[in-house]
C-alpha positions in Angstrom: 17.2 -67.8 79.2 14.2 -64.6 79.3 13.3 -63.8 75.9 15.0 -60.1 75.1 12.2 -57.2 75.4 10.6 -56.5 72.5 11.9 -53.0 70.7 9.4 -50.1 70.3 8.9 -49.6 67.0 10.2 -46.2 65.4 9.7 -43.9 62.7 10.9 -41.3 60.4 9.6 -38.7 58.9 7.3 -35.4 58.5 5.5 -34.4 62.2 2.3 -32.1 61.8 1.2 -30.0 65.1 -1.4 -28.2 65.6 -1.9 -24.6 67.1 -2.7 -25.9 70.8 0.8 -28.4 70.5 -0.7 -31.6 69.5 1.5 -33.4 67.3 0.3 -35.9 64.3 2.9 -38.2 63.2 1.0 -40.4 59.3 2.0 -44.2 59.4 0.7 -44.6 55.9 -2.3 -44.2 53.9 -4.4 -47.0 55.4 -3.0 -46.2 59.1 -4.3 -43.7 61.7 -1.7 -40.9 62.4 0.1 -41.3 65.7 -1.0 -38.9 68.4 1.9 -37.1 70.1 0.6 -35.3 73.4 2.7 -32.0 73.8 4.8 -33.3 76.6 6.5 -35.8 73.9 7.3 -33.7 71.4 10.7 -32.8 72.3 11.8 -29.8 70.4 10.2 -30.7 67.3 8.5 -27.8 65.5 5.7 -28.4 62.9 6.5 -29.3 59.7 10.1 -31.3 61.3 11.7 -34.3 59.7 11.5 -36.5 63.2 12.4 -40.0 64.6 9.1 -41.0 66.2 8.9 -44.1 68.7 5.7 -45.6 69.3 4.7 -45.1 73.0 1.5 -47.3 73.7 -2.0 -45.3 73.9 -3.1 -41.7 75.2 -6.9 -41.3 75.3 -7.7 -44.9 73.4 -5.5 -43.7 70.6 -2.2 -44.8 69.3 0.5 -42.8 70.0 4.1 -41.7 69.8 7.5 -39.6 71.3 9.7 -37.3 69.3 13.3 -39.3 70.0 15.3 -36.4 67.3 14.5 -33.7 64.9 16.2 -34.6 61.9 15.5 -31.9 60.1 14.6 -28.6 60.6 11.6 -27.4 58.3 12.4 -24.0 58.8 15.1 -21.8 60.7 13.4 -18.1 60.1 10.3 -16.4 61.8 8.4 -13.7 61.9 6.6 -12.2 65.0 6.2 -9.9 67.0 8.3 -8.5 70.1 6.2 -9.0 73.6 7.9 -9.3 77.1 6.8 -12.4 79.5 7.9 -12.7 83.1 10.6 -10.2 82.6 12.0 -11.4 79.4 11.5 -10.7 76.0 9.8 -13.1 73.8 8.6 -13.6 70.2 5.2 -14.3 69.6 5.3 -16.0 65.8 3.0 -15.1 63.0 3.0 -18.5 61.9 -0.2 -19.8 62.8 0.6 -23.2 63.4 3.7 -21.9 65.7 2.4 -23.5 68.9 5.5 -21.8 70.7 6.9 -18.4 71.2 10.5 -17.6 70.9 12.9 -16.8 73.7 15.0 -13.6 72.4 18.9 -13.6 72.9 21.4 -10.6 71.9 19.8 -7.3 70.7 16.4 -6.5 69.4 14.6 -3.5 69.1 11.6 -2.5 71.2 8.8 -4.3 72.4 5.8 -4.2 69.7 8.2 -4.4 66.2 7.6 -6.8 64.0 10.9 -8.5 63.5 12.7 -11.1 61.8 14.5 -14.2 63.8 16.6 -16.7 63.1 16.5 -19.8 64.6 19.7 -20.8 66.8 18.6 -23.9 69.6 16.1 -25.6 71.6 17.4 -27.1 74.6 15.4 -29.9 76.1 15.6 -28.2 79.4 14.4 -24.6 77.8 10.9 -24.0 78.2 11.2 -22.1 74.7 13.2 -22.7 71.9 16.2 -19.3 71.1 16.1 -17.0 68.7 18.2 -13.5 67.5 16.7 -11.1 65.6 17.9 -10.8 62.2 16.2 -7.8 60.9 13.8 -4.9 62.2 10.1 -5.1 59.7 8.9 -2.1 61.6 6.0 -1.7 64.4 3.1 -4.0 63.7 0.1 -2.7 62.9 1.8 -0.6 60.1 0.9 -1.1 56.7 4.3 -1.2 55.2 5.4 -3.4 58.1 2.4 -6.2 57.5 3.1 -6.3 53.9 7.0 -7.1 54.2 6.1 -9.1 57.2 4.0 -11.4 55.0 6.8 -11.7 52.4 9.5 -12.6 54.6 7.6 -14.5 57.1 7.3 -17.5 54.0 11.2 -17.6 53.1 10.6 -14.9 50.2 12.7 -11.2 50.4 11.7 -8.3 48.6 15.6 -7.2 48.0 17.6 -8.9 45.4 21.3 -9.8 46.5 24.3 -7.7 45.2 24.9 -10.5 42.9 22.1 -10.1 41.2 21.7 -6.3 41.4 25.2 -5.9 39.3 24.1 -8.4 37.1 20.8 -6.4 36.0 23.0 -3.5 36.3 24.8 -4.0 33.3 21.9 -6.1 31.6 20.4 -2.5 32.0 23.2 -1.1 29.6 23.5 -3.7 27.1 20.5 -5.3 27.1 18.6 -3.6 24.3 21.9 -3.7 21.8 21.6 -7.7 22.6 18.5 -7.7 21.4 19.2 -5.8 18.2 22.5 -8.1 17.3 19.7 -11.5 18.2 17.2 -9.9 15.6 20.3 -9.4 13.1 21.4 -12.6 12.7 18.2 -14.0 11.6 17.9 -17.7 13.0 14.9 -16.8 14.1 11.3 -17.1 13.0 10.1 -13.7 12.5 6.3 -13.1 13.3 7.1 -9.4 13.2 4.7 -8.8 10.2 1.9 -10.8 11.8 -0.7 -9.0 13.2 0.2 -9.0 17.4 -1.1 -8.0 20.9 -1.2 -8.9 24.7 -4.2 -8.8 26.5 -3.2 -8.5 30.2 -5.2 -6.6 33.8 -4.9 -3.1 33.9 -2.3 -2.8 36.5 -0.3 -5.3 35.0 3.7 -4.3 34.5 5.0 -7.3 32.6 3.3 -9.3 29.7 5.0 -12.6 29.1 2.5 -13.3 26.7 0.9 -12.1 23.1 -1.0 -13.6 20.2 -0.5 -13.2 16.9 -3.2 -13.9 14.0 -2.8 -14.8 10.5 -5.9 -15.6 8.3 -5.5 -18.3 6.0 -6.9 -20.0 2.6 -9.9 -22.1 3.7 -10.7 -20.7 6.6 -7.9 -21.3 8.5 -6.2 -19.3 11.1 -2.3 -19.2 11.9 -2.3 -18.4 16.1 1.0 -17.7 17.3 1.2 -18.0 21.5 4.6 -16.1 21.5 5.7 -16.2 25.2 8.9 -14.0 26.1 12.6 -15.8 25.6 13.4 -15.2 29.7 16.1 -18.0 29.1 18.1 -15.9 25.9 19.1 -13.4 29.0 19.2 -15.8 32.1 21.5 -18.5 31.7 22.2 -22.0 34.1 24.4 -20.8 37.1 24.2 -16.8 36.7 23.5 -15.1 40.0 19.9 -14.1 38.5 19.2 -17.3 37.9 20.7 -18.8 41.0 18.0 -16.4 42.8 15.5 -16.8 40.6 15.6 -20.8 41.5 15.8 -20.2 45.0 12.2 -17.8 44.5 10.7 -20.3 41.9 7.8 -17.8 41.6 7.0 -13.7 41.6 4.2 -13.0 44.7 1.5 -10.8 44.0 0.2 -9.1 47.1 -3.0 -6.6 46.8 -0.3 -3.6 46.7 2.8 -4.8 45.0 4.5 -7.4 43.5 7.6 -9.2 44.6 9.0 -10.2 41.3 11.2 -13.7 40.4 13.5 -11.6 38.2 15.0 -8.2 38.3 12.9 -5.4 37.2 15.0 -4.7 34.1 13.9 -8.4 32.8 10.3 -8.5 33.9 9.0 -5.3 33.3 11.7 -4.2 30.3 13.9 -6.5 27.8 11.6 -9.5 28.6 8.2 -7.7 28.6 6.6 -8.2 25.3 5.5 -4.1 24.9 4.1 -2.9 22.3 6.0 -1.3 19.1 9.2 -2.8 20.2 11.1 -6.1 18.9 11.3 -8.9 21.7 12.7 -12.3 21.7 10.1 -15.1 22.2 9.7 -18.7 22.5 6.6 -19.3 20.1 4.0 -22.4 20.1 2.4 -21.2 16.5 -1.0 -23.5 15.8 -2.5 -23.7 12.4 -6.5 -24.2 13.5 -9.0 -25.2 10.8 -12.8 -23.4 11.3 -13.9 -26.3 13.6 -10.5 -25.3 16.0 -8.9 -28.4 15.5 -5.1 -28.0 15.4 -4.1 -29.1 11.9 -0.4 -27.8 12.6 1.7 -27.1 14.5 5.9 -25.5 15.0 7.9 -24.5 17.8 10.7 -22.3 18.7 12.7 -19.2 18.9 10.9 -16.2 17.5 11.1 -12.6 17.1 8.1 -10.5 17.3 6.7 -6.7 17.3 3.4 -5.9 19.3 0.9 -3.7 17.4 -1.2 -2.9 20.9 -1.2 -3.5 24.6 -5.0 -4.2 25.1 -5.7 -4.7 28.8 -8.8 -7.2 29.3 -11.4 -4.4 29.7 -10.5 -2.8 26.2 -10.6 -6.2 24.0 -13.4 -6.9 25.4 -14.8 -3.4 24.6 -13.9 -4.0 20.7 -15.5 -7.3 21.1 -19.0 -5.7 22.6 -19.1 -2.8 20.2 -18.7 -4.9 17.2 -16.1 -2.7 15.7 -12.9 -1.5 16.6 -9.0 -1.7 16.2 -8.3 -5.4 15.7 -11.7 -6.4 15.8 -11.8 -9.4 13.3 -8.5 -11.1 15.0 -10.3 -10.5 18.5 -13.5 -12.0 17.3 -11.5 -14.7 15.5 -9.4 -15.8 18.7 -12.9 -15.8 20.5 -14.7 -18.4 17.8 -12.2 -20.5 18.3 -11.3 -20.5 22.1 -15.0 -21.1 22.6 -14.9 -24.5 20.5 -11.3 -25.4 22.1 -13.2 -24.9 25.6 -16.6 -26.8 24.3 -14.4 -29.5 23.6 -12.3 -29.3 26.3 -15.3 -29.9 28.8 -17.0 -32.5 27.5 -13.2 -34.3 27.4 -14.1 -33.8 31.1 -11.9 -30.6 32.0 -14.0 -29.4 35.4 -15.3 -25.9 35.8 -15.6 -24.9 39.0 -15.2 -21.0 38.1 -14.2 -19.7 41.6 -14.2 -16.3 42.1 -11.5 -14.1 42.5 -11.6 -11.2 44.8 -9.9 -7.6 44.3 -9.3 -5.1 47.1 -8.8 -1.8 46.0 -6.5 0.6 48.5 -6.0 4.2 48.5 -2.5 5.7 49.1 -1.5 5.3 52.5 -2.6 1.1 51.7 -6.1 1.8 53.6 -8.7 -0.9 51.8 -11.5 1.0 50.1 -13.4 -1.1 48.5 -13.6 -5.1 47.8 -15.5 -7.0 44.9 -15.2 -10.0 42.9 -13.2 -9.5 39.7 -15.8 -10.1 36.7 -14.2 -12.7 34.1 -14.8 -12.2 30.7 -14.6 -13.3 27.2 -10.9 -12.1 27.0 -10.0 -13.6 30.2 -11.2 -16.7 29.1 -9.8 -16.3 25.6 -6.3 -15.6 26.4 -6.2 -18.3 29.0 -8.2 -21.1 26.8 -4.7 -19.9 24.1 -2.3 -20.7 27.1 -3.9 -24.2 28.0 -3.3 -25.1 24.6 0.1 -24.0 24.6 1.2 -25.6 27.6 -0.6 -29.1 26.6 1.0 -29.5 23.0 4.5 -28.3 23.9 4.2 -31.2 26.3 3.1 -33.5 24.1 5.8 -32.3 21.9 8.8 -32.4 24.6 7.6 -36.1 25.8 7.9 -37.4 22.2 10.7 -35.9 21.2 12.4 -37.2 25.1 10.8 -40.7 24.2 13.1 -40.9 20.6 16.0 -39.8 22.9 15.6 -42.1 25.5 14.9 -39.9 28.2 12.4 -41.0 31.0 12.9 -38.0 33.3 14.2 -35.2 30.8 11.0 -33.3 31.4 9.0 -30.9 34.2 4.9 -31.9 33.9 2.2 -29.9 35.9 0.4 -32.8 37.4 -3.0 -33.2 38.7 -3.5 -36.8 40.5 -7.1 -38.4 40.3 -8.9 -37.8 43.6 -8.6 -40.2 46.6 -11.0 -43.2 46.5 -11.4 -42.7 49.9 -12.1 -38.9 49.5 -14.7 -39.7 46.2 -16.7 -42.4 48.7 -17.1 -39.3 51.6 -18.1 -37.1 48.8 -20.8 -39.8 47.6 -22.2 -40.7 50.7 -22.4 -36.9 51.5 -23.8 -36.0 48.2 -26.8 -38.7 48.5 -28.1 -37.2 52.0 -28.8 -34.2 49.7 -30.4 -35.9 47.1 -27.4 -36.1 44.4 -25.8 -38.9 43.1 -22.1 -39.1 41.9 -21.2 -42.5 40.5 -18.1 -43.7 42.5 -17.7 -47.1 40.3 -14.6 -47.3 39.0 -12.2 -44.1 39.1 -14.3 -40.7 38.9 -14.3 -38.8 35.6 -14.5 -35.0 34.9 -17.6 -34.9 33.3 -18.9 -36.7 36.2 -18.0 -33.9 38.6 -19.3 -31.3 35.8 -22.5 -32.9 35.6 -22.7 -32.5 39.0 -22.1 -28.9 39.3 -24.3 -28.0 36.6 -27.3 -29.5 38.5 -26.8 -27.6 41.3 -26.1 -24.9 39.6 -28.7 -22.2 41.0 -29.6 -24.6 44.0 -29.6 -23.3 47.6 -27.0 -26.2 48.2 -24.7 -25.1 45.4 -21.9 -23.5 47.5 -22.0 -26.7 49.6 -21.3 -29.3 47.0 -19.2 -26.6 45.2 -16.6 -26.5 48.6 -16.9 -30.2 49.1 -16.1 -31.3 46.2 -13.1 -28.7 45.7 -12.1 -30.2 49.4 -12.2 -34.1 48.0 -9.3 -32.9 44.9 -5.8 -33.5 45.1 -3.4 -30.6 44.9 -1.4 -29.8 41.3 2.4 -30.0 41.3 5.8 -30.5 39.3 6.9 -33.6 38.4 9.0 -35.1 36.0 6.9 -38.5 36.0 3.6 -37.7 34.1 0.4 -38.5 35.2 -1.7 -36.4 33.6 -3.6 -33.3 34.8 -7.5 -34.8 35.9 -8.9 -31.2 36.4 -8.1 -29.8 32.9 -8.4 -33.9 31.7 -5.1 -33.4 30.0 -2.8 -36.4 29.3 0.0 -34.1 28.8 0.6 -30.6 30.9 2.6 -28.3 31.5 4.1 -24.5 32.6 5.3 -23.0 29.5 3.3 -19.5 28.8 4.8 -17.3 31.9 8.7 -17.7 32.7 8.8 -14.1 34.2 6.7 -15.0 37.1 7.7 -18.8 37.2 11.0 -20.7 37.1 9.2 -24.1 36.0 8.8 -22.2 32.7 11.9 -21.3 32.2 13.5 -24.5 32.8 11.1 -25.7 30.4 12.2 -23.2 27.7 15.8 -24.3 28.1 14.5 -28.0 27.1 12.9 -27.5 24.3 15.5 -25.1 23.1 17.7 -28.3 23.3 15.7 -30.5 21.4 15.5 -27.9 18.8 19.0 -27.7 17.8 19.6 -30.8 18.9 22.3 -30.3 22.3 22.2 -32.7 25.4 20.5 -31.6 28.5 23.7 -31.4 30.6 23.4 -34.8 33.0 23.7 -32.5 36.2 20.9 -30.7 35.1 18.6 -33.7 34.3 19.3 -34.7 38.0 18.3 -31.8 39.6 14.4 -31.8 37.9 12.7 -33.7 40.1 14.5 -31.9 43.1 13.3 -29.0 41.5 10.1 -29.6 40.9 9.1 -30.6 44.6 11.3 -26.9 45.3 8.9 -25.1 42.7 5.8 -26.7 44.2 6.7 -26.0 47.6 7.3 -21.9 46.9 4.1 -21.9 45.0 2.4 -22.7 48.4 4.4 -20.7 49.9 3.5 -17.6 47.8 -0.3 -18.9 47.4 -0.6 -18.4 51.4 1.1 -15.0 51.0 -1.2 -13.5 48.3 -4.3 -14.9 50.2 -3.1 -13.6 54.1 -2.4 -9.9 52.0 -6.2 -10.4 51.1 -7.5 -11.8 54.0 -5.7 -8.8 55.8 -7.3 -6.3 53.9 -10.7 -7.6 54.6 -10.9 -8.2 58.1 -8.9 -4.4 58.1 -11.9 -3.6 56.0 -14.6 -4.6 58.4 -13.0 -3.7 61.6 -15.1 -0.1 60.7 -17.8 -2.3 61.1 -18.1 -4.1 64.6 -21.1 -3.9 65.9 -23.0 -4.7 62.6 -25.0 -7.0 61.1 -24.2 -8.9 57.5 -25.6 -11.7 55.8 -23.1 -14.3 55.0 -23.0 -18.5 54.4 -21.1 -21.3 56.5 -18.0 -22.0 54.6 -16.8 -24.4 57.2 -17.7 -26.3 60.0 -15.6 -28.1 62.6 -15.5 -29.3 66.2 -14.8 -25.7 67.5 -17.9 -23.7 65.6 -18.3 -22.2 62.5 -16.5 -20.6 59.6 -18.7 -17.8 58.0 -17.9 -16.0 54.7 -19.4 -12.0 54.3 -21.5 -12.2 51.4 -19.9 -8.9 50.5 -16.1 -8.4 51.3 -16.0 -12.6 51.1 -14.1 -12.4 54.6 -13.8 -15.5 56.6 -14.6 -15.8 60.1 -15.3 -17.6 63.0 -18.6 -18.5 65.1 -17.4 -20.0 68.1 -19.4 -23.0 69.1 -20.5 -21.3 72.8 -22.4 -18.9 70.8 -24.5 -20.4 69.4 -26.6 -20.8 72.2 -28.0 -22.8 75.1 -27.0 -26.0 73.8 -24.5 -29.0 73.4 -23.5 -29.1 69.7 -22.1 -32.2 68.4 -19.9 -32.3 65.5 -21.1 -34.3 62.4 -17.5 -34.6 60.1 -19.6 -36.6 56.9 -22.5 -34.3 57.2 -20.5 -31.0 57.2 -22.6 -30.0 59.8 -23.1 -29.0 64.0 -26.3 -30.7 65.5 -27.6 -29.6 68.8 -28.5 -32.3 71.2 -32.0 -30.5 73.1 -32.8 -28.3 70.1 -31.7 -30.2 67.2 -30.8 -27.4 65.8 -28.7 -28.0 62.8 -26.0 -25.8 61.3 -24.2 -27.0 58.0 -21.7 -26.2 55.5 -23.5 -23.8 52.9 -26.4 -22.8 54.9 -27.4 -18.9 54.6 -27.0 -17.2 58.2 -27.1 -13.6 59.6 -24.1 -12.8 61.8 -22.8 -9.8 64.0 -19.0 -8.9 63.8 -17.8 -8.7 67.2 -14.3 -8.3 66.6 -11.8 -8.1 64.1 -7.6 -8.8 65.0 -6.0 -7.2 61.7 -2.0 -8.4 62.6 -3.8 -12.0 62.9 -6.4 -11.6 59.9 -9.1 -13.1 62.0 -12.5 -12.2 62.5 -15.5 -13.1 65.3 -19.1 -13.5 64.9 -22.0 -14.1 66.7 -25.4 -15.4 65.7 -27.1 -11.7 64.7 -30.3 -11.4 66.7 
């Protein structure tokens, strides 16, 4: 009797392809991903739940076949209409879309930027079927881009009819709600407290605002009153239905796509000045030294003296004298000593820069800088760190007494791979640093490091490869701390207008106050929830950044022709990335032009090596490039070595 033939092993799970269709399927942490030549892909798309069967070797490498999609990782796209042998064919935004999109039904004409839904892929089809769902508007346009951004990453700027008739009459009896909640007096009241937000200038909502009492011996009473979002959006309401499914507000360099409706976020829930608002409070009592020698939570009332945006605190602060200046000058004593402390706990400080772009009125980019963080920026956000870490702390006691193990939503930050920390070393010691990989890696480690090459020619280097070798932070409700801020306890409390995460958190320690059970179908949805919330934060991070990235390479495209100093931000098989020293655009060096040469790829070294010249190009290294072109609708930029 022949022995049967031995089964080809299969697999489930997420499929990763690249631009050019090359699939990547992981087998584990210790394994090498299976390669999946285009040809066996089926009709997976990236990002697909897939069954995978291993299919022997292509090119001395393990690979696979796509038997089924599973799961669909998305059914919407956005692109832009394009004809192609006679039909008419969508050509995605998506940049890892290694396909375009055969059109069925009606569509408007070629060159609109449109929304499509999804409907097959038939294995015969050389494309997979779409129908156009709704008309963006003709790319290029600025109003068109924007939206197109928004939609293409499963947000919409429109809220449901739901949801509309729901604001619609918080709009009319929102205000008297307010009144009859300050009237019945269960609630701490911090109106007499001296009380302000400190917020950008353009800024429409303020979720936050601190209050400041000065105490006997020295002592100061800081109140981080953050506004009571969950006293007007209840479980299962069609706002907060919505506001689950959006888990986040998107801030693009022109507008905001808010979580909640406007009525909420910019109105009943907007701590503005000289008006009562509800507010879930952490309220510290700090001794001269900042250590926290109190502490109380829960439902508050309050009344905002000022609105100070960042620029006018800091102002007060500079000149030495002005309204609130004591308070301000208070707040900043201590938030320096709560940060002092906080780093040498090993909370890392990488201070990346943020970059502004300022547009006139028809959306044109104008100007681009860095925005300049000061004093107040870091005071106000040094406040919110330590709200966030003792209602956590508070929350996982008071679920330990009750027996809950997963009652909770943490912000998590893992500890960096090993395996990431040993590349880092290795690379580190060719440039003459050291980074002590015995062990698990601590925070002051990394902040040792950066202060060394603080100044250094290599600083942006170690600065991007280090950020590169940390994990991501996410929701969860199993806590494992938070290694960047070196927290043992984190998490989102201080801005439920912008993030769900903070709401739901609001509604948990509102039921620990007065003592109600976390309803069970509620407690079983968190961790769903949390991976949901962490996904739409990506989502809306990529967004925010394209908005940007459009505006700058928009910016430049005045500019072809010229010259600019700039520094390699990345390096990879295919050339150069390049940041503008100015604007901070990204582009792209292509490896064929950077001369007569063969340039080998050197992935620990961060770095391209030519074989006759011996040239070498690597990450961080000054260089002066010529912008040859620049692609607004695909936010891309070319260089050339400048002469």
């Amino acid at each position: 009797m022949n022995p049967s033939p031995k089964q080809p092993k299969t697999h489930e799970g997420v499929i990763q392809i690249t631009r050019r269709g090359t699939g990547f399927f992981p087998l584990g942490e210790d394994k090498e991903d299976l390669l999946i030549p285009r040809e066996w892909l089926g009709t997976a798309l990236p990002g697909d739940v897939v069954q995978v069967v291993e299919a022997g070797f292509v090119e001395r490498r393990r690979a696979g076949k796509v038997v089924t999609v599973l799961e669909r990782s998305r059914t919407t796209f956005v692109g832009t209409l394009a004809e192609e042998r006679g039909r008419t064919i969508l050509l995605p935004d998506w940049k890892r879309m290694y396909t375009p999109f055969a059109i069925s039904g009606d569509h408007p004409p070629l060159g609109h930027k449109v929304l499509v839904r999804f409907t097959h892929w038939d294995p015969s089809e050389e494309f997979p079927t779409a129908v156009v769902e709704e008309d963006i508007g003709v790319a290029g346009v600025h109003e068109t881009e924007m939206r197109a951004l928004v939609l293409g990453e499963g947000f919409h700027p429109g809220f449901p009819p739901a949801v509309e008739k729901e604001a619609e009459s918080l709009e009319h009896e929102g205000k008297a709600r307010i009144a009859a909640e300050v009237a019945r007096s269960a609630r701490r009241d911090f109106r007499d407290a001296t009380t302000f937000t400190i917020d950008p200038i353009d800024a429409k909502d303020f979720d936050d605002a601190l209050s400041v009492r000065l105490l006997e011996g020295g002592k100061v009473e800081v109140g981080i009153h953050i506004a009571d979002v969950s006293f007007f959006v209840t479980p299962g309401t069609p706002i907060d239905r919505e506001a689950r499914d959006r888990a986040t507000s998107i801030y693009l360099v022109d507008r905001t796509i808010p979580m909640l409706p406007e009525v909420l976020s910019n109105n009943l829930c907007s701590l503005v000045p000289h008006e009562d608002r509800l507010a879930v409070s952490a309220v510290v009592t700090l001794d001269e030294h900042a250590n926290v020698v109190d502490q109380w939570f829960g439902e508050t009332v309050i009344h905002s003296d000022k609105r100070f945006t960042y620029e006018a605190a800091q102002k007060v602060l500079d000149d030495g004298a002005g309204e609130f200046h004591t308070e301000l000058s208070t707040l900043r004593t201590l938030a320096r000593q709560v940060r002092t402390k906080r780093v040498a706990n090993g909370a890392i400080e990488f201070d990346t820069a943020e970059v502004k772009v300022e547009l006139d009125a028809e959306g044109a980019p104008v100007a681009i800088r860095l925005k300049e963080r000061k004093d107040t920026n870091l005071l106000v956000e040094d406040f919110m760190l330590m709200a966030n870490v003792a209602v956590a702390k508070h929350i996982a006691e008071l679920s330990k007494k009750r027996g809950l193990s997963h009652g909770f939503i943490y912000r998590i930050h893992d500890t960096p791979d090993a395996d990431r920390i040993e590349d880092l070393s290795l690379f580190l010691r060719v440039l003459g640093y050291t980074l002590d990989t015995a062990g698990r890696v601590k925070g002051t480690d990394i902040n040792a490091l950066l202060e060394k090459v603080k100044g250094t020619p290599e600083e942006y280097l170690i600065k991007t490869a280090t950020l590169r070798s940390m994990a991501k932070a996410v929701y969860s409700t199993k806590n494992i701390g938070h290694f960047g801020l070196a927290f043992t306890h984190y998490t989102h409390f201080t801005s439920p207008i912008r993030r769900y995460p903070d709401l739901l958190v609001h509604r948990i320690l509102k039921h620990h106050a007065d003592g109600t059970k976390i309803p069970e179908q509620e407690l079983a949805a968190f961790e769903t929830l949390s991976i949901h919330c962490s996904e739409r934060e990506v989502a809306a991070t990529h967004a925010e950044r394209d908005s940007i990235k459009m505006k700058q390479v928009e910016f430049l495209s005045r500019h072809i022709g010229e010259s600019f100093d700039a520094v390699i931000s990345g390096v990879t098989e295919r050339g150069l990335y390049v940041e503008e020293k100015t604007t901070h655009a990204d582009g792209m060096i292509r490896i064929r032009d950077l001369g007569e040469d063969y340039f080998d790829y050197d992935e620990k070294h961060y770095r391209l090596v030519g074989r006759r010249t011996k040239k070498q190009y690597m990450l961080g290294d000054p260089i002066r490039v010529k912008l040859t072109a620049a692609r607004v609708a695909d936010r891309e930029l070319d260089f050339t070595l400048a002469q």
